[in-house]
N, C-alpha and C positions, 0 to 999 in steps of 0.2 A: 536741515541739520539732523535731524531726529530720525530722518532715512537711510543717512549714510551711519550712524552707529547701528540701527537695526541689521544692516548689513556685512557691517562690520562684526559685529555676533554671530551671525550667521556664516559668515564664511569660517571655514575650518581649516588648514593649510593641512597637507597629504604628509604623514609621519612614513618615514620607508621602514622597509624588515628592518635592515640591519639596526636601526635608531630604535626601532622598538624592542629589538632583542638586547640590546645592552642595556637600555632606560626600564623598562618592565621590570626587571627585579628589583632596581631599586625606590619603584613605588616614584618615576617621574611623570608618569601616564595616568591618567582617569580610563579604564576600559569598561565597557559598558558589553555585554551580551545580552541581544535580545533572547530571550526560552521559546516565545513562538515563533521563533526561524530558525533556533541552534538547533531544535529537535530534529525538523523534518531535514536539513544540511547533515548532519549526524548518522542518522538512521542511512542516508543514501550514500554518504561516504564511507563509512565501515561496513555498511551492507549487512546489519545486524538483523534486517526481519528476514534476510535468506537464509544465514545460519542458524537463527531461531527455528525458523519452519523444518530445517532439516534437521536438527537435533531432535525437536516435539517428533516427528513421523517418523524419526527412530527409535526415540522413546515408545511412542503408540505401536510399534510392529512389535517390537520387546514384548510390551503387555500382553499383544495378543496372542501374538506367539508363547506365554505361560509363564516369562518371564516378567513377574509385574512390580517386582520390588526396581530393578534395574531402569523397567519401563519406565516406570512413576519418578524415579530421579533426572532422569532423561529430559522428562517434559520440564517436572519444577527447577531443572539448570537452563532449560530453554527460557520459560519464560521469566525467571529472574534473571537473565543476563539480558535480555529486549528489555526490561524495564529500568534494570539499573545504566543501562545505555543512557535509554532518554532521561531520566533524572539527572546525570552527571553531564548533559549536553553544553553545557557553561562551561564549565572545565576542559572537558573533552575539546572543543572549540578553540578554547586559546593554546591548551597543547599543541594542537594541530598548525595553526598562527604560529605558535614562536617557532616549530622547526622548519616548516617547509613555504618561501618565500612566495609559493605562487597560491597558496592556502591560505595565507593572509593577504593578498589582494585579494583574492576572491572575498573572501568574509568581508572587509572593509567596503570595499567598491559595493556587496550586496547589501549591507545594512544588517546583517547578521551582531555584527561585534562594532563596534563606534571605539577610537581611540582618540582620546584629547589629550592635551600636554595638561599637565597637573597645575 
């Protein structure tokens, strides 16, 4: 007896987009984002360390080139926007979920984001 309620916990039934995008704002889901998987999902989905890289090495040619007030804003909006990226990777995450359907399978199916019924 004791096996079959374990498993009955454990099983989760699969919420689709559409159910979660109506239920979600009204606070009918439990959603759970893991931060050690939203980061690195995140950073590869928005592709934020490429455009960091190429803001900073625009910033640093500015600099060198004599222009160092420009340079120097260049790098510090480089790298406050890779940082404020991954800090916001939760958020960022379920944005991502609630609009586009094949963005939320993927996070779900990965373990990225967990959604329960409330």
């Amino acid at each position: 007896m004791s096996q079959a309620s374990a498993t009955d916990e454990a099983f989760v039934p699969y919420i689709g987009h559409d159910e979660f995008r109506r239920g979600a704002a009204f606070g009918h889901f439990r959603i759970v984002v893991n931060p050690a998987l939203a980061r690195p999902y995140v950073v590869r989905r928005t592709r934020v360390d490429l455009l960091a890289t190429v803001v900073i090495g625009a910033g640093a040619v500015l600099a060198l080139t004599g222009q160092a007030l420009p340079g120097l804003v260049l790098v510090v909006l480089g790298i406050a926007a890779n940082r404020l990226v991954r800090h916001q990777a939760g958020k960022i995450v379920l944005q991502l979920a609630a609009r586009d359907p094949t963005v939320y399978a993927e996070v779900t199916s990965s373990g990225v984001m967990e959604v329960r019924r409330a």
